[in-house]
Structure formats: structure tokens, C-alpha cells
C-alpha positions as CSV (number, residue, x, y, z in Angstrom):
1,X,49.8,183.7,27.6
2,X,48.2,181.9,30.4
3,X,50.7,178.9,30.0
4,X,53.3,181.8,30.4
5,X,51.8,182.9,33.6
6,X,51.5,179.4,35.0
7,X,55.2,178.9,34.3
8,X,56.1,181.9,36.0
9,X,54.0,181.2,39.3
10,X,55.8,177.8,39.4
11,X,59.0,178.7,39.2
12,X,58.3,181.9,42.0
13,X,57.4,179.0,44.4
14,X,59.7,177.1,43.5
15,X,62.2,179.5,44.4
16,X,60.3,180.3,47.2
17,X,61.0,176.7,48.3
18,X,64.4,176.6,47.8
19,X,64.8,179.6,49.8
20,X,63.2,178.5,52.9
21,X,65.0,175.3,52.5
22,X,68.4,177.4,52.2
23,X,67.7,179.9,54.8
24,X,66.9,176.6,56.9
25,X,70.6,175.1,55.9
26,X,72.0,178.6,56.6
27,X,70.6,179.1,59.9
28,X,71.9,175.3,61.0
29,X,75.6,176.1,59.4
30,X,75.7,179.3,61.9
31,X,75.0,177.4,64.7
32,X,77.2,174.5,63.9
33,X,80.0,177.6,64.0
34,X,78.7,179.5,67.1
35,X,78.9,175.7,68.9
36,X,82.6,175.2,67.0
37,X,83.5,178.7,68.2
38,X,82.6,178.3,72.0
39,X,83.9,174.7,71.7
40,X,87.1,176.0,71.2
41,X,87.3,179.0,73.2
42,X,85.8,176.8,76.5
43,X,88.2,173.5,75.3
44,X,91.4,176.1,75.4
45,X,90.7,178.8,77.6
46,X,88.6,176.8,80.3
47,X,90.8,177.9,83.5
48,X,91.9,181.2,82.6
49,X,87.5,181.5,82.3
50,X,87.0,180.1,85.7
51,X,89.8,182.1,87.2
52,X,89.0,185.4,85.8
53,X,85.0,184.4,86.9
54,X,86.4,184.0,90.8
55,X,88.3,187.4,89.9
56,X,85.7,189.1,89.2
57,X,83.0,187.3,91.9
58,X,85.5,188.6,94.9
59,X,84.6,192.5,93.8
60,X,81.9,193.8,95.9
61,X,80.0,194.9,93.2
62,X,77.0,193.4,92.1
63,X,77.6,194.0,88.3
64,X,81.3,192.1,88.9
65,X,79.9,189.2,90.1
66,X,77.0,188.4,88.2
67,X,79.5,188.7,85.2
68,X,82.0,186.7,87.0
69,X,79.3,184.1,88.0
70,X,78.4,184.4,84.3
71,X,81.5,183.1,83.3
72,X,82.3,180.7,85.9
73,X,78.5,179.1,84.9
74,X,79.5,179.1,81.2
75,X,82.5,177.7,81.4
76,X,81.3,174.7,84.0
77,X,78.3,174.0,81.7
78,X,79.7,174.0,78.2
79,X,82.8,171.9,79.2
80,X,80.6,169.7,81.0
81,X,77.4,169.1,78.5
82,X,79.2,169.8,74.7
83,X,80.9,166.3,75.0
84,X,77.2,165.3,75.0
85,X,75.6,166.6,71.8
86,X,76.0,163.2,69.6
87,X,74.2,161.4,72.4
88,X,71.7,164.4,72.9
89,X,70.9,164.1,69.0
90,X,70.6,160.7,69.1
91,X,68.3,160.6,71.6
92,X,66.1,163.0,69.5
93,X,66.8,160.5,67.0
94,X,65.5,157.4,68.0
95,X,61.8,157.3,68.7
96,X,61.1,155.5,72.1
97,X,59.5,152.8,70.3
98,X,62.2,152.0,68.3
99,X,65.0,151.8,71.2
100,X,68.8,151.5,70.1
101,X,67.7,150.5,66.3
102,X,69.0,152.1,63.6
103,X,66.3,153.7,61.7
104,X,68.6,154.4,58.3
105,X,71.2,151.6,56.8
106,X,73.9,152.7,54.0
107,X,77.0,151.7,53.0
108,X,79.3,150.7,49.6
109,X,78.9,148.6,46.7
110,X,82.7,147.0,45.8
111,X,84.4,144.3,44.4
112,X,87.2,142.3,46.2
113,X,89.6,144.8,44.6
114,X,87.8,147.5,46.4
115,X,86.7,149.6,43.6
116,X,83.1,150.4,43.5
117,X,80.4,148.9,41.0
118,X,78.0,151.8,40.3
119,X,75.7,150.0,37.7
120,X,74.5,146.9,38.4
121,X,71.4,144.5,40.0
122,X,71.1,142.7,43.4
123,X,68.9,139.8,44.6
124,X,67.7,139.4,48.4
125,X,67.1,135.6,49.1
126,X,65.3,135.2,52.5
127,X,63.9,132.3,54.0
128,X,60.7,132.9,52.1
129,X,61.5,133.2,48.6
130,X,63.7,136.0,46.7
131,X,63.4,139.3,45.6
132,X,65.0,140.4,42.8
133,X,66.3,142.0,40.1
134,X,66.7,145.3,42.1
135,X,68.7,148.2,40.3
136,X,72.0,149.5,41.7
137,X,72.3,153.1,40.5
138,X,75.8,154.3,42.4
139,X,78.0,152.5,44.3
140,X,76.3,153.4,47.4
141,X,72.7,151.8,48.5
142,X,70.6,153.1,51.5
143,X,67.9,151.5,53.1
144,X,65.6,151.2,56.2
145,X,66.3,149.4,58.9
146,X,62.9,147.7,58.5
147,X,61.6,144.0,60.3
148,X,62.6,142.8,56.5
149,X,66.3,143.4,57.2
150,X,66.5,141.8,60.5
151,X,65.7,137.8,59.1
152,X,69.1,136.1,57.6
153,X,68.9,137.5,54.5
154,X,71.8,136.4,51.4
155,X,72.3,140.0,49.2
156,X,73.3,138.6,45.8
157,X,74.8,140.6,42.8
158,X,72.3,139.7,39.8
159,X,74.0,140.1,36.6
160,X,74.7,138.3,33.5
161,X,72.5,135.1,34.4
162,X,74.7,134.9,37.7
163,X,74.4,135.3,41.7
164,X,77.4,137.1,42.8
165,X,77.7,136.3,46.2
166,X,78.2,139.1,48.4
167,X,79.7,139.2,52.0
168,X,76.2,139.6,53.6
169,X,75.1,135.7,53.7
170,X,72.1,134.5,55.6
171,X,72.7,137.4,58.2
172,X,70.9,140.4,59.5
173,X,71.8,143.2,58.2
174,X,70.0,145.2,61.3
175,X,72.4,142.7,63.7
176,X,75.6,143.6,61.9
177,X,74.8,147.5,62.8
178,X,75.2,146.6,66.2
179,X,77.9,144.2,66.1
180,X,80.5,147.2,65.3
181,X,80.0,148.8,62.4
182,X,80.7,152.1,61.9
183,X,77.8,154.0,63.5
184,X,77.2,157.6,63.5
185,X,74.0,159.2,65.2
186,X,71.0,157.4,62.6
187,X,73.2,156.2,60.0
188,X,75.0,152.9,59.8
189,X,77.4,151.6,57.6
190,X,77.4,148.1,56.3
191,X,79.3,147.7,53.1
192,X,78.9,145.1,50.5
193,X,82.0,143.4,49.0
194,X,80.8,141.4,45.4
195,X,83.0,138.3,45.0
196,X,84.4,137.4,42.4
197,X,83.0,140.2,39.9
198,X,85.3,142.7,38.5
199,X,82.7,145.2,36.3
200,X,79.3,145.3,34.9
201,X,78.2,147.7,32.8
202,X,75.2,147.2,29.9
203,X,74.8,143.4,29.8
204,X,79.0,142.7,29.7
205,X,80.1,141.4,33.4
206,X,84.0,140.7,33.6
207,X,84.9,137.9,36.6
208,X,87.6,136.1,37.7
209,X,88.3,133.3,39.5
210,X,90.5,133.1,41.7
211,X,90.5,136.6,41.8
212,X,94.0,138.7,41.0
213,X,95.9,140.7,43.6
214,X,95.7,144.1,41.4
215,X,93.0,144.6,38.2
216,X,92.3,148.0,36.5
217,X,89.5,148.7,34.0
218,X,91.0,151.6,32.2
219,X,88.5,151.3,29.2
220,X,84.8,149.5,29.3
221,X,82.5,150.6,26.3
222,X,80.1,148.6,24.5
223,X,82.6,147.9,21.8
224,X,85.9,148.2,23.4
225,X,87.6,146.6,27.3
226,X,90.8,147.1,28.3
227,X,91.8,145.2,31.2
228,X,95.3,145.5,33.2
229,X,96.2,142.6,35.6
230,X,98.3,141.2,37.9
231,X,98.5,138.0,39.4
232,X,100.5,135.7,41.9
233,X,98.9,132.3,40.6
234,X,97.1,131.1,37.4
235,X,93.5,132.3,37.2
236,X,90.4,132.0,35.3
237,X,88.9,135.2,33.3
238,X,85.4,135.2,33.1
239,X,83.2,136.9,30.0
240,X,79.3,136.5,30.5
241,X,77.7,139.1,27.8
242,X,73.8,139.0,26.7
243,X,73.1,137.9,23.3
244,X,73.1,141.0,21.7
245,X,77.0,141.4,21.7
246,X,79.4,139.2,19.5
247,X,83.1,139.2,20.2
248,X,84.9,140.3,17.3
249,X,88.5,140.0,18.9
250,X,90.2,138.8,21.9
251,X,94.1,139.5,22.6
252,X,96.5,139.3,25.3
253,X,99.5,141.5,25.6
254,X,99.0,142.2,22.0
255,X,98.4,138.9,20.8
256,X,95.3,137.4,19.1
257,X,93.9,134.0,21.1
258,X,92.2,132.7,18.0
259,X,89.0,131.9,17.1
260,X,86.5,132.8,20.3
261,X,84.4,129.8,19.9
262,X,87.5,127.6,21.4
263,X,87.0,129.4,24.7
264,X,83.3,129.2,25.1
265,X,82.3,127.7,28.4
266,X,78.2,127.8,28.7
267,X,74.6,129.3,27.9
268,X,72.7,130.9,30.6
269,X,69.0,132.4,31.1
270,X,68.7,135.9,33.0
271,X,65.1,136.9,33.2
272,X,64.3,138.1,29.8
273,X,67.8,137.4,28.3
274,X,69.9,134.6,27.0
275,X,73.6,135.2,27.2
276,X,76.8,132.9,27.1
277,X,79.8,132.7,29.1
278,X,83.2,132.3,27.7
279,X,86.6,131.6,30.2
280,X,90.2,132.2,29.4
281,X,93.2,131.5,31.3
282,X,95.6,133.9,32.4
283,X,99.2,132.6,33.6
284,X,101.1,134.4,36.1
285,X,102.3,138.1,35.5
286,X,101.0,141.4,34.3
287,X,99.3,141.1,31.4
288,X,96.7,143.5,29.4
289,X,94.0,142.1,28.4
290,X,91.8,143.8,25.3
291,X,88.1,143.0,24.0
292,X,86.4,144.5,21.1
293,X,82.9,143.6,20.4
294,X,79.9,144.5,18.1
295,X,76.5,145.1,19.9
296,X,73.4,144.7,17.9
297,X,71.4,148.0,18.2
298,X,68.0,145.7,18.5
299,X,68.8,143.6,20.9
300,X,67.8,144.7,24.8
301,X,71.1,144.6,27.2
302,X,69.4,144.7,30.6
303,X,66.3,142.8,32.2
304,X,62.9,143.6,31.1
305,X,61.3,146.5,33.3
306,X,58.8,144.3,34.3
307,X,60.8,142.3,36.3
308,X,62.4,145.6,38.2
309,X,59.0,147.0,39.1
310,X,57.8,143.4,40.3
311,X,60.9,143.3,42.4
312,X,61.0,147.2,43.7
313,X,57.2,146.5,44.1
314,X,57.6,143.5,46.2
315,X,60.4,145.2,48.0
316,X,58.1,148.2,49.0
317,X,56.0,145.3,50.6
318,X,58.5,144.3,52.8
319,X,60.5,147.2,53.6
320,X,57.6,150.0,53.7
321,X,60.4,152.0,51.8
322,X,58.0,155.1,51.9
323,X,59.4,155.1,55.6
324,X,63.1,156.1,54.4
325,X,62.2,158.9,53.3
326,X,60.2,160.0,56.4
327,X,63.6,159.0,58.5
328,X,65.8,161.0,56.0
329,X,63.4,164.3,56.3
330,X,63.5,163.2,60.5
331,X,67.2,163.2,60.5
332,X,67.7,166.1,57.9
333,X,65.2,168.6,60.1
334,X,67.2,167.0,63.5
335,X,70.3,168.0,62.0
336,X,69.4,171.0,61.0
337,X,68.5,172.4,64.4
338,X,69.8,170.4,66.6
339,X,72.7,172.4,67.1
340,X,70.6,175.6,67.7
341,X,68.2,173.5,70.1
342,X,71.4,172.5,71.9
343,X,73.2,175.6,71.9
344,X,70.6,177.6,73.5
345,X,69.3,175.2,75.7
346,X,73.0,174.9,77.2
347,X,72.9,179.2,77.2
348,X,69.7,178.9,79.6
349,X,71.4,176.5,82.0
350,X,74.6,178.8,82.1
351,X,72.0,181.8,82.7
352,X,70.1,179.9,85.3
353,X,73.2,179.0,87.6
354,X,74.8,182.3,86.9
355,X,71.6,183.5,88.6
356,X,72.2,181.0,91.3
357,X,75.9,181.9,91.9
358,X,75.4,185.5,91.6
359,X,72.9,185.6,94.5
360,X,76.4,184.6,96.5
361,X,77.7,188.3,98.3
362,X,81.1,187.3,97.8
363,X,83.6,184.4,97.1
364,X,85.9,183.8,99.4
365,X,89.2,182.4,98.2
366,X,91.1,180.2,101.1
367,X,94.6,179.8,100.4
């Protein structure tokens, strides 16, 4: 009974919590469409505002022209200062100490034929040693912009007993943020394109070289690839599986190439594992390309976790990733009322010189 109650008092603050954290979201979303709203209206209707404000200023009541100077102060002030809420956010962004740096890195994880590799390890090799194997979990890594990421590092894709190269090689990522890469208030975008990798998934990677002009996984299973390709030039396909897999067929456009063992090319060592490599040529043309395989149900696929919590350890050394999550609750809560804060803060100037320009008997209108 006691367990029951205990359960019960969780989930009431939990839902507590999500409430406040809703409410929060809610009360951000409203002012993102009260600021949207008076965007437009001052955007479209800015003259017929500052006319009808003069109109009503040149009546010799007092009620007329504080309205009219109401309007006049509004429209000057929110056509003025809304072009400037990105750089108003930003500067409540970036902490003093920190200057023009980009506190929060992210981008995508592709190959060269631009599809994304969701599953997957990387290696960072910097000048003093290398850190690796880090886990990719989606197609799309973030990171702090810590001292770590401003040496010339070279990002590696880890798989299958090779090092991927990547298009980040001995370079700053924190220097290609600011030479042009799509920026947007804390968050910069720095994608990573794998060459020569097509797929990875469970201790299989499929790579080519020189890498076709179109290639479409349409089936990848433990047991079963189908490949689609299309190429200009002759080009080597690439099959580097862990030990615990066995080819049990191999055929192209249908056809069987024969016995496996005649396209074997070498051994390899990744961490824990022992896998082989095997290489077929593909001529020119479309072709479909199909593998079936048997994996051994005792045999491990991926690295040892040992050697991920050495590497995420080491990384946390570096990086002090605990920081990220500090910047993404920073930006979150910044987000969340910056467009209140800004809002009413541009309100309070608009009542201020309304005040000013109302104090004004009359406008006098020279023609």
C-alpha cells in the first residue's frame, strides 16, 4: 500500500512538472504570436498608423492626442527596434566572457550521397592522442563549443576496423562557425560528410571506392542487403563485417559471383573484434546488388562497452560536456521569454515617448 502511495506522489509531481514546463512553453508561444501579430500590423499598416496618430494629435483634446501620440510612438518604436530581436537575444545569449563564441555546435551526420548515417562511431584525433570509439545515435551530433574543439582536430568515422575520413580534417571546428556557417542566435551548424562509407548498421559497413553518382539501401538486416546503384566509371564495392557474420550468398543483378572466398581482400582488428574485408568490382551501369548472411547469435557485433565509456569518459575531460546541458537549459529559458522580455520592454518605450509627445498642445501640420 505504501509502494502504491509513493507511486502516486511521483507521478503528481511529475505532472506537476510537466505542467510548469508546459505552461512555461505556452506562455512563450503567445508571445511569439502577440510579437508576429504587431509585426505584421506595424510592417503593413505603418503610415496609415503614423497618419491617423498626427490626425488625431491636431484635436485639441487631451484624450485625442495622448491616443494619437500613442500611436505615432508605437508605430516609430516597433518598426524601428523589432528588426533587432535576433541580435537582442543574442546578446542575452552570449555571456560577456565568452564574446562572439558559439556556446552550442550541431549539425548532420551524411555520406557523400547525402543520406544520413544514424548508427555508427566516430574518432577525434588531436594533436595529443585520440579519442575514440564515441557512439553516434541519430544522424545529428551536438556539442559544446568547448577549448577542446578549437585545436585542429581530424573527426573520423570508426567502424568496421576503419577511419572514415570525414570532411573536418585537422581544423577547428569552433573556427569553421565563424567562417560562414549557418549560424542562428547560439546554435551553429557544421555538418559532417563520411567519405567513402555508404551504411553501417550492427558490425556490417558497406563502402565504395570511387564512390557512385546514385546508391540506395532499400533493405539492410542482419541477414539480408539490397543495394541499387548507379555508376559513371568502374568502382570498387567494399564489405567489412565482424566475425560473427558469414556470407552465405552474393549476386549481382540476379546472378551468383561464386564462391566468396575469391573476393576476400584482408583481416582487420577493431578494438575488441576481428573482422575481414572482402571487395568486388562493379562495371559501369545500374546494377542491384544483394547480400544474404548468417550471424552467429554468440558472437558480439559492436565494440566492447569498455572502450565507449573510456572514450565518453575521456571526452567529458576535454569537453566539460556537463556544460551543454547548462547552455541548452540557457538557451531554452532565453527562448522561452525572450519574446515576452522583448515585447514589453518595446511597450514601455512606446508608453514613455507617448508620454513625451503627448505633453505637445498641438501638432502643427505645414503644408
Amino acid at each position: 500500500m505504501n509502494g502504491i502511495i509513493s507511486k502516486l506522489k511521483f507521478l503528481s509531481g511529475f505532472t506537476r512538472i510537466i505542467s510548469m514546463i508546459m505552461g512555461s512553453v505556452s506562455a512563450s508561444l503567445y508571445a511569439f504570436t502577440i510579437m508576429y501579430a504587431i509585426s505584421t500590423l506595424v510592417r503593413y499598416s505603418f503610415w496609415t498608423l503614423i497618419m491617423l496618430g498626427l490626425a488625431l494629435m491636431a484635436i485639441p483634446f487631451r484624450i485625442a492626442r495622448r491616443a494619437g501620440a500613442f500611436l505615432i510612438s508605437f508605430a516609430l518604436v516597433f518598426n524601428t527596434a523589432l528588426p533587432l530581436y535576433i541580435p537582442f537575444t543574442k546578446m542575452l545569449i552570449y555571456s560577456e566572457g565568452e564574446g562572439a563564441e558559439t556556446p552550442i555546435i550541431f549539425g548532420n551526420v551524411i555520406n557523400m550521397a547525402k543520406e544520413p548515417l544514424r548508427i555508427g562511431y566516430i574518432g577525434l584525433e588531436y594533436p595529443g592522442g585520440y579519442v575514440g570509439p564515441l557512439p553516434v545515435y541519430s544522424s545529428v551530433y551536438i556539442v559544446p563549443a568547448a577549448k577542446f574543439l578549437q585545436q585542429n582536430l581530424t573527426i573520423y568515422y570508426d567502424v568496421c576496423g576503419h577511419q572514415f575520413y570525414t570532411n573536418i580534417s585537422k581544423e577547428s571546428i569552433t573556427k569553421l562557425c565563424k567562417m560562414g556557417s549557418e549560424t542562428t542566435a547560439a546554435l551553429c551548424r557544421v555538418d559532417m560528410m563520411v567519405y567513402g562509407l555508404i551504411e553501417y548498421k550492427e558490425g556490417i559497413a558497406l563502402h565504395a571506392m570511387p564512390f557512385p553518382k546514385l546508391i540506395n539501401v532499400s533493405t539492410f538486416t542482419s541477414n539480408y542487403i539490397e543495394v541499387y546503384t548507379d555508376s559513371d566509371v568502374e568502382y570498387g564495392f567494399y564489405i567489412s563485417i565482424v566475425d560473427g557474420y558469414t556470407i552465405k550468398s552474393l549476386r549481382i543483378d540476379g546472378e551468383s559471383v561464386g564462391d566468396i572466398g575469391n573476393f576476400f581482400k584482408y583481416k582487420w582488428h577493431w578494438y575488441n573484434l576481428n573482422g575481414k574485408t572482402y571487395n568486388i568490382t562493379i562495371p559501369v551501369g545500374t546494377h542491384k546488388i544483394e547480400i544474404e548472411l548468417h550471424r552467429d547469435a554468440n558472437s558480439a557485433m559492436e565494440p566492447d562497452e569498455i572502450y565507449v565509456y573510456e572514450a565518453q569518459s575521456l571526452l567529458l575531460g576535454y569537453t566539460n560536456a556537463p556544460g551543454l546541458l547548462d547552455e541548452i537549459t540557457r538557451v531554452m529559458y532565453i527562448d522561452i521569454i525572450g519574446a515576452a522580455l522583448y515585447t514589453s520592454l518595446l511597450l514601455s518605450i512606446s508608453a514613455g515617448l507617448a508620454k513625451l509627445l503627448g505633453g505637445v498642445s498641438r501638432i502643427r501640420v505645414i503644408l
